[in-house]
C-alpha positions as CSV (number, residue, x, y, z in Angstrom):
1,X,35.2,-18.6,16.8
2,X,36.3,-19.7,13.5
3,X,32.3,-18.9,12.1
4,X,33.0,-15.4,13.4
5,X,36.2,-15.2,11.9
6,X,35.4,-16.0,8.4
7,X,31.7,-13.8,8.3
8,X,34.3,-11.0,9.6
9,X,36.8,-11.8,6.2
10,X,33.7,-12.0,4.0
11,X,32.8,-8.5,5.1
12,X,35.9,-7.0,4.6
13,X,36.2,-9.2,1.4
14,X,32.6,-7.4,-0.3
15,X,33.6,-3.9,1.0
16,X,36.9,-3.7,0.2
17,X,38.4,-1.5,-2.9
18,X,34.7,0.7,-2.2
19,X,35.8,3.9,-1.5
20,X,33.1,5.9,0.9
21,X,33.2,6.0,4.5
22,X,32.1,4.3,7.6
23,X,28.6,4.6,8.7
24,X,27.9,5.9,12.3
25,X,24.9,6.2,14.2
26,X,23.3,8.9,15.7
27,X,25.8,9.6,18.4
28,X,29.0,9.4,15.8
29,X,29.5,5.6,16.7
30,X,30.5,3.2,14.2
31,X,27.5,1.0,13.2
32,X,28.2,-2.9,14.1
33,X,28.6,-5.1,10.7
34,X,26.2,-7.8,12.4
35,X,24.8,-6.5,15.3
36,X,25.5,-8.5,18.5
37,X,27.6,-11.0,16.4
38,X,30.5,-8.9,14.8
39,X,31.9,-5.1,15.9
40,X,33.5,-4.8,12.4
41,X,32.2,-1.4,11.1
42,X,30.2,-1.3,7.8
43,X,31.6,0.2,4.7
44,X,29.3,2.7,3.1
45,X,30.2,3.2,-1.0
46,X,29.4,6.1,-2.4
47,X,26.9,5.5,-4.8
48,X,27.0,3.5,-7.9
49,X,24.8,3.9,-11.0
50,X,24.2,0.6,-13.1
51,X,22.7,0.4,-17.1
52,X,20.6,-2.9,-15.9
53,X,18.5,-2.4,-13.1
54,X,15.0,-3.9,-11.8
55,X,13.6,-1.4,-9.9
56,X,10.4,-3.0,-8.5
57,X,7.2,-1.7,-6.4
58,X,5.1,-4.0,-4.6
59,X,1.7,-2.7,-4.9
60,X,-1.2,-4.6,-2.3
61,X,-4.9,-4.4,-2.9
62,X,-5.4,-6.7,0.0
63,X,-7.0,-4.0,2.8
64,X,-6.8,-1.4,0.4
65,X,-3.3,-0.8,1.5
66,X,-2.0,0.6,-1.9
67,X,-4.8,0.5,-4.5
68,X,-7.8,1.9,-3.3
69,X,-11.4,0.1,-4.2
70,X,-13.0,0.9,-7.2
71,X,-16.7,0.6,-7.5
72,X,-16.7,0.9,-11.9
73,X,-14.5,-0.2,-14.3
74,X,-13.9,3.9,-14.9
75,X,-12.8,4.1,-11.4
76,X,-10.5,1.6,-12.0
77,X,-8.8,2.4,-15.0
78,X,-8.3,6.2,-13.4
79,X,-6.8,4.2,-10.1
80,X,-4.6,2.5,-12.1
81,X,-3.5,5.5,-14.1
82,X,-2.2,7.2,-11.1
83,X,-0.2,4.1,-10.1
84,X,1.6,4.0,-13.6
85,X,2.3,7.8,-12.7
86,X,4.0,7.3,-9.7
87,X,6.0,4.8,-11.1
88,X,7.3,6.5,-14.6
89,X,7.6,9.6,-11.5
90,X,10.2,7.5,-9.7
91,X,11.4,5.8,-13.0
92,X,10.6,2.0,-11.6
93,X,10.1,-0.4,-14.6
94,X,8.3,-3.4,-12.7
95,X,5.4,-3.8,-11.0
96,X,4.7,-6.1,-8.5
97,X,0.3,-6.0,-8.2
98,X,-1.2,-8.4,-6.3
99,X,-3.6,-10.4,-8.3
100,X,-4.4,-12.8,-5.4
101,X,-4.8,-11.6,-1.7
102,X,-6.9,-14.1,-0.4
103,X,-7.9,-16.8,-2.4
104,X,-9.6,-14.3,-4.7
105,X,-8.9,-12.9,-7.5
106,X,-8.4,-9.4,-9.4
107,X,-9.5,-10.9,-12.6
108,X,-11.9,-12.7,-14.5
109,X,-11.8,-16.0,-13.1
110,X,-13.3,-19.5,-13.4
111,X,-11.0,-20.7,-10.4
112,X,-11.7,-18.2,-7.7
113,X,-14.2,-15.4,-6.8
114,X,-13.2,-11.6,-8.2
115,X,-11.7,-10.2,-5.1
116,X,-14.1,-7.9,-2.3
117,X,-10.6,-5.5,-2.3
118,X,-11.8,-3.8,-5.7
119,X,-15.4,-3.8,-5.6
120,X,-16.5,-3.9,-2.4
121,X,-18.4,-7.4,-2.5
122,X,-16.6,-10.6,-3.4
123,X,-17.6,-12.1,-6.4
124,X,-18.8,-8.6,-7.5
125,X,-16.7,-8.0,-11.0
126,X,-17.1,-5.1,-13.6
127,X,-19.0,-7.1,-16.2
128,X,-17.0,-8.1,-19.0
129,X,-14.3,-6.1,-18.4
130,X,-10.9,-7.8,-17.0
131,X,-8.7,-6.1,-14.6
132,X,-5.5,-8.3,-15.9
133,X,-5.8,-7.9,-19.4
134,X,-5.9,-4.2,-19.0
135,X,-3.2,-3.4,-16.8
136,X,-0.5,-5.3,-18.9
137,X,-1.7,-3.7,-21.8
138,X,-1.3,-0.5,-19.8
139,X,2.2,-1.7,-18.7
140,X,3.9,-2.9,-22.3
141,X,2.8,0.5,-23.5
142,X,4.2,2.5,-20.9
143,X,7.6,0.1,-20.9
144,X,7.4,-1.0,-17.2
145,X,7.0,-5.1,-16.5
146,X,4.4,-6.4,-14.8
147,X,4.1,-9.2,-12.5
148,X,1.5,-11.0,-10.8
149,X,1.4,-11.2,-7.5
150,X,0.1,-14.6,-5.3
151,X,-0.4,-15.2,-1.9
152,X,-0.9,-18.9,-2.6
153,X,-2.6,-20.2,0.1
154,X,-3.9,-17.2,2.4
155,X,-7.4,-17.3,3.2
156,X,-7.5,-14.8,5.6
157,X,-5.1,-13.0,8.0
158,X,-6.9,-12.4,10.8
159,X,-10.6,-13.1,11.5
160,X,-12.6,-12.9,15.2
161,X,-15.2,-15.7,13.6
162,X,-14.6,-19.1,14.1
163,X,-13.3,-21.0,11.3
164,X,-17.0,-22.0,10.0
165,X,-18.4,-18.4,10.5
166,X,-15.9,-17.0,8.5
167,X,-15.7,-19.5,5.1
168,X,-19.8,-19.1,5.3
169,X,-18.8,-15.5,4.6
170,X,-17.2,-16.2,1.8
171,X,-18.5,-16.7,-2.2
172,X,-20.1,-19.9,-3.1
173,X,-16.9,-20.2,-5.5
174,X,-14.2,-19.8,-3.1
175,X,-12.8,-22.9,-2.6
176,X,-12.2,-22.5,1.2
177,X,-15.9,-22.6,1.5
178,X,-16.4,-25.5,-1.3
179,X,-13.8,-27.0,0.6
180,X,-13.1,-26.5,4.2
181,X,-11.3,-29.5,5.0
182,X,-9.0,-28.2,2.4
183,X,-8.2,-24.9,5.2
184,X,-6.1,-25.3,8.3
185,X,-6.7,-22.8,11.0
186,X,-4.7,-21.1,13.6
187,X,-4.8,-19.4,16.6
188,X,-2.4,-15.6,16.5
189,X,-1.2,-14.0,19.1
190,X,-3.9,-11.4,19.5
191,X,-6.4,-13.7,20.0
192,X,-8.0,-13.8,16.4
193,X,-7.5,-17.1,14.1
194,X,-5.6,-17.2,10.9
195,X,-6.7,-19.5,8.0
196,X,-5.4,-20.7,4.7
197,X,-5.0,-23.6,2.6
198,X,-3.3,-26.9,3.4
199,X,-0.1,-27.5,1.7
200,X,-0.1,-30.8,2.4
201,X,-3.3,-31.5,0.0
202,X,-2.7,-32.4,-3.3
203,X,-5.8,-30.9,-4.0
204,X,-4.6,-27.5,-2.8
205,X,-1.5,-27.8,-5.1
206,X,-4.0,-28.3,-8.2
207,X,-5.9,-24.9,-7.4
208,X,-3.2,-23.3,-7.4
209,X,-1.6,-24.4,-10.5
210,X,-5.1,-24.1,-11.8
211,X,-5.3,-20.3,-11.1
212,X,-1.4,-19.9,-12.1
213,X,-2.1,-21.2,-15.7
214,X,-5.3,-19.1,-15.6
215,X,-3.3,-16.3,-15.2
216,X,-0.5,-16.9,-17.9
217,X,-2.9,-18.1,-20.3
218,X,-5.1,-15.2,-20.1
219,X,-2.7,-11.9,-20.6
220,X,1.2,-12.1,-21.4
221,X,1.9,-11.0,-17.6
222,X,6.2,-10.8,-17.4
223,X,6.4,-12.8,-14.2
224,X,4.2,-14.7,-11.4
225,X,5.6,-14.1,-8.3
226,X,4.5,-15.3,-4.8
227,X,5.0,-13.7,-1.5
228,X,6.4,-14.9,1.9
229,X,3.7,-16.4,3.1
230,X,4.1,-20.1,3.0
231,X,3.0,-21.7,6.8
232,X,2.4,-19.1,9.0
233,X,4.6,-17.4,10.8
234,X,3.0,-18.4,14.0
235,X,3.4,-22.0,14.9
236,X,0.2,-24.3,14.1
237,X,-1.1,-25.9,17.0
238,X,0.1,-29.5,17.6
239,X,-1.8,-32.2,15.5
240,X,-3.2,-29.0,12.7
241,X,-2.0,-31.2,10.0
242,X,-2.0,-34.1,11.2
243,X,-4.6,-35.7,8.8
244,X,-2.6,-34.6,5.7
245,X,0.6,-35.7,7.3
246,X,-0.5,-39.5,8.0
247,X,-1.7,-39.7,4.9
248,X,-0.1,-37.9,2.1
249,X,3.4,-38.9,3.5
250,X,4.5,-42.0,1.7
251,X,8.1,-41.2,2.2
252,X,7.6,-41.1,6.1
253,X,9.5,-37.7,6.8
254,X,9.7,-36.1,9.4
255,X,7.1,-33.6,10.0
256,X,9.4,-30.4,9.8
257,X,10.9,-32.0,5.8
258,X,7.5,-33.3,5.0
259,X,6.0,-29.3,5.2
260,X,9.0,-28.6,3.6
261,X,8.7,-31.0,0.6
262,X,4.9,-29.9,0.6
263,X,6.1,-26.2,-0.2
264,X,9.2,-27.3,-2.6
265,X,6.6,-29.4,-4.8
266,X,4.6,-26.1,-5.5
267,X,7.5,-23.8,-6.1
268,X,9.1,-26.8,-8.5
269,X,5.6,-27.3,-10.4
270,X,5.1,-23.6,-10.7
271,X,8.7,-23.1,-11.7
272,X,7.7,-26.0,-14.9
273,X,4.3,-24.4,-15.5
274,X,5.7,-21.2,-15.6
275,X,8.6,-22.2,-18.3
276,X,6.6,-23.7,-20.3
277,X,5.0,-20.8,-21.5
278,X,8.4,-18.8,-21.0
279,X,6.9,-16.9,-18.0
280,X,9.4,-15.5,-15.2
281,X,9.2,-16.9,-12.0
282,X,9.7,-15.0,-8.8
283,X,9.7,-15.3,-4.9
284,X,10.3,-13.2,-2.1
285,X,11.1,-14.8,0.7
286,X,11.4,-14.0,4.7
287,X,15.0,-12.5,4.4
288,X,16.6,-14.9,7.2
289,X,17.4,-18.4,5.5
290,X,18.7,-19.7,8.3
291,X,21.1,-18.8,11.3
292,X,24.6,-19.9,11.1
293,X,24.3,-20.3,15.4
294,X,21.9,-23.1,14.4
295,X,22.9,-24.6,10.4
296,X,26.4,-24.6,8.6
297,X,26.3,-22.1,6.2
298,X,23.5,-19.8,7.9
299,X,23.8,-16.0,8.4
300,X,24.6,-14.3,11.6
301,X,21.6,-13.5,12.6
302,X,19.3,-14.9,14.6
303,X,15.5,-15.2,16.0
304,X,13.1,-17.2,13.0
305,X,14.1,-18.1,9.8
306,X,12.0,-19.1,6.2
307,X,13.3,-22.6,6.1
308,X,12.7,-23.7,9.7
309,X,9.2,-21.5,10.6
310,X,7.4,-21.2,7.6
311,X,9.2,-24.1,5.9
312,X,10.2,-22.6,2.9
313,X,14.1,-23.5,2.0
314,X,15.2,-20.6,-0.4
315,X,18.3,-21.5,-1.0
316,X,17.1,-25.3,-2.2
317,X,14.9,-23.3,-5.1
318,X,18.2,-21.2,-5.9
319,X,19.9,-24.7,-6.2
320,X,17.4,-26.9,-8.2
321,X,17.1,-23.6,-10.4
322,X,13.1,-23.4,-9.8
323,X,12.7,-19.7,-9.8
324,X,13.8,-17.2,-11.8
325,X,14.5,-14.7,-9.5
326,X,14.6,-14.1,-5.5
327,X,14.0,-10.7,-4.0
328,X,14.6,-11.6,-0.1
329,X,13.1,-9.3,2.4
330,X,15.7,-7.7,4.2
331,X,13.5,-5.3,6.3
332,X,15.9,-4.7,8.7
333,X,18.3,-1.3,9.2
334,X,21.9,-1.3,9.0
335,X,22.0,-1.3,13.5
336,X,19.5,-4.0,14.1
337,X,21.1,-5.9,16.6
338,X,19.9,-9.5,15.5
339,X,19.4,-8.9,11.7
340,X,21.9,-6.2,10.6
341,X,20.7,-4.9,6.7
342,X,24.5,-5.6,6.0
343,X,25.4,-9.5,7.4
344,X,21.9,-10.3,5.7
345,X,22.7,-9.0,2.6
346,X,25.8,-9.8,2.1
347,X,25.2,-13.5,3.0
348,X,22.6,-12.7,-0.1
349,X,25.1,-11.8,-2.0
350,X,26.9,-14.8,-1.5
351,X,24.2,-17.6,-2.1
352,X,23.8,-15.3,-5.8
353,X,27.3,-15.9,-6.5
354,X,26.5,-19.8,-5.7
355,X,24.0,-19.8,-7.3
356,X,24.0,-17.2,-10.5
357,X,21.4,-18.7,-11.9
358,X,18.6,-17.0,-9.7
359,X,18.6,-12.9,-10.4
360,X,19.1,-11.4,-6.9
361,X,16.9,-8.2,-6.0
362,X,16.9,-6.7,-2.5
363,X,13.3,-6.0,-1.1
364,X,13.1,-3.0,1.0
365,X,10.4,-2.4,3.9
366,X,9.6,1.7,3.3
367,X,7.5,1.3,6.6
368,X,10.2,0.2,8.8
369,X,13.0,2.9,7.6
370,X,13.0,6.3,6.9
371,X,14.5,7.7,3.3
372,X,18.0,8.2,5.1
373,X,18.0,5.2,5.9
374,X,16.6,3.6,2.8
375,X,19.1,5.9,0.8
376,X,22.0,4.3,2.8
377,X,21.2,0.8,1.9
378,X,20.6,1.4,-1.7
379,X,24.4,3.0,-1.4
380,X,25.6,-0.1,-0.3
381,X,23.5,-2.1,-2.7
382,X,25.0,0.0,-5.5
383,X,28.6,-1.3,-5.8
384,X,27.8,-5.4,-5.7
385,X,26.7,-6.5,-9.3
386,X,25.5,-9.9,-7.5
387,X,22.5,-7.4,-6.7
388,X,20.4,-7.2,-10.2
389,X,18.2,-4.4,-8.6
390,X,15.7,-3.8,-5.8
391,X,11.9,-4.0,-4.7
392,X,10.0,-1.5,-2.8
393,X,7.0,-2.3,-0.3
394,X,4.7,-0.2,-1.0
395,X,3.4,2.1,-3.5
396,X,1.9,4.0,-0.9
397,X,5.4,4.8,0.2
398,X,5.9,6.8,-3.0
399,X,3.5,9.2,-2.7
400,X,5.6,10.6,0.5
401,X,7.3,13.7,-0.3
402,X,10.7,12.7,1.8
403,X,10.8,9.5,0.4
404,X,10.1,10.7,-3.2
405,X,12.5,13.2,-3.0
406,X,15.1,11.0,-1.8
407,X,14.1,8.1,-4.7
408,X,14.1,11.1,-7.8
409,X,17.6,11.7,-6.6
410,X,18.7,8.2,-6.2
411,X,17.0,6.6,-9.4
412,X,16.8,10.2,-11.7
413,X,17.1,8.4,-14.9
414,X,14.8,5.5,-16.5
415,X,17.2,2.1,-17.0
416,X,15.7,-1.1,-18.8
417,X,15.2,-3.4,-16.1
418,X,17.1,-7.0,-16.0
419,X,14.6,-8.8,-17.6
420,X,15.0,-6.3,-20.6
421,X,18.5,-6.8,-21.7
């Protein structure tokens, strides 16, 4: 009772003085602060303009999803043109491009194979031209950030192959086929098998500090920045890791803090690769920490959570100061009864105050909301200068003409973003 209490104060503590009105649904009902676990009606600002603002697009090559493939360097450059369009269109001033989908690469690499997503044929590249070094260069002269985007251990989503059928598949340089004792796989619910890299192996940390410092050393990129994807979000079947676990486990934890540790030591060495050559550093987590039903301090919300599922304790790397900035993923709308866009980001909003010395940006699912509802949350962003700006998935989004409309509205004039000031 007293949990409910004080999440009810801390609403009416973040929304209060913000003039604007209460947010109903559909039918003219107030909308529920935290779904299921508070009735307290959200506050809706009106909207707030701010001189600093990161306004971020994720853009995903992996599938094709938002950068189509491109058989020539020429085709490349022109795909990569309209992208930079569609930004300066919406006035965003980062990118987000993923440089590493699965254990490839979209660049020149020594480390890992150029990636199948841009020329149809992994290991296939466009001959001495590089990818990376090009689209910064593209980016500084058309003032909008770029940062590179890891999945760090993903090998491959989903796959109907067992997990030797599929790394023969693979290029003779990928090092899930140099080294498959280095890949766990699991089983997903549909039936297909998931695979990626072991963060238990030491070895598996080294790549991937390997292909980090690749990346910084070889074009001035603003940021790295890794995805959610730490364990999967499925559970591994009992005894998965068990090899790693026996014997890289000196401190004998227990196995949910020993995948835990495993995940902190790669975000704490990237953080001191990263600084070392004044590079940004930049997660974005699963937007549920935790649940305060289940740990002191959670938010009220409920079903899985980063640090207990995937193993990845976000508010630890705020803490220790390891990343630069944190751009949770709060893909939920304002009436989702178990993850209300409001508790969750407010609980955000919190931990930033904690912990000022992580840049908070909110990451916004396009796919999962409609531009009303999108609008709405960027309202209630608007007034909280705890939130330094916001990320969009995806690029593809953009080139929707309610959701454009709505953004040109929203953001009509270019800002620096927070990195800029």
């Amino acid at each position: 009772m007293l949990l409910k209490v004080f999440f009810i104060t801390l609403a009416a503590l973040l929304t209060a003085g913000a003039s604007g009105e209460i947010l109903k649904d559909n039918r003219g009902r107030p909308v529920r602060y935290a779904g299921i676990f508070s009735a307290a009606p959200v506050n809706l600002p009106r909207l707030a303009g701010k001189k600093l603002q990161t306004r971020a697009v994720w853009c995903a090559i992996v599938h094709n999803l938002d950068f189509p493939r491109s058989p020539t360097a020429a085709h490349f450059k022109k795909n990569f043109a309209s992208v930079l369009n569609l930004l300066k269109k919406h006035n965003c001033n980062v990118l987000i491009f993923q440089v590493r989908a699965n254990g490839d690469a979209a660049y020149l690499s020594r480390w890992n194979p150029f990636s199948a997503w841009l020329t149809g044929r992994e290991g296939k590249t466009y001959g001495n031209f590089d990818p990376l070094s090009y689209m910064v260069r593209e980016c500084r002269r058309n003032r909008i950030e770029f940062h590179a985007w890891l999945n760090p251990y993903r090998i491959t989503g989903s796959t109907v192959l067992s997990k030797e059928r599929y790394l023969k598949t693979l290029s003779p340089l990928h090092i899930a086929r140099r080294r498959p004792d280095l890949v766990l796989a699991s089983p997903t619910r549909s039936g297909t098998l998931a695979l990626q890299l072991d963060p238990g192996r030491p070895e598996v940390v080294s790549h991937i500090l390997n292909t980090v410092h690749e990346i910084i050393s070889r074009a001035p990129v603003d940021a790295i920045h890794f995805d959610d994807y730490f364990y999967p979000y499925e559970p591994l079947m009992p005894g998965t890791d068990n090899s790693s676990f026996y014997r890289y486990n000196p401190r004998r934890l227990r196995l949910d803090d020993w995948r835990r540790e495993n995940v902190n030591t790669l975000i704490r060495e990237t953080s001191r690769l990263c600084r070392s050559r004044r590079v940004r550093f930049g997660v974005s987590p699963f937007g549920i920490w935790d649940n305060a039903r289940k740990r002191r301090g959670g938010s009220l919300t409920a079903g899985m959570s980063s640090r207990n599922d995937i193993f990845a304790d976000t508010l630890l790397w705020m803490q220790q100061k390891w990343i630069d900035y944190i751009i949770p993923q709060v893909y939920w709308n304002f009436d989702h009864p178990k993850a209300a866009y409001a508790a969750v980001t407010d609980w955000w909003i919190v931990s930033a105050r904690k912990f000022p010395a992580t840049e908070l940006y909110i990451g916004h699912s396009l796919g999962r909301s409609g531009p009303a509802e999108l609008y709405n949350q960027l309202r209630y962003n608007s007034v909280h200068p705890e939130i330094r700006g916001e990320a969009l998935y995806a690029l593809r989004f953009l080139r929707n003409r309610n959701f454009s409309t709505m953004l040109q509205r929203v953001w009509n004039t270019p800002v620096p973003s927070r990195a800029a000031r």
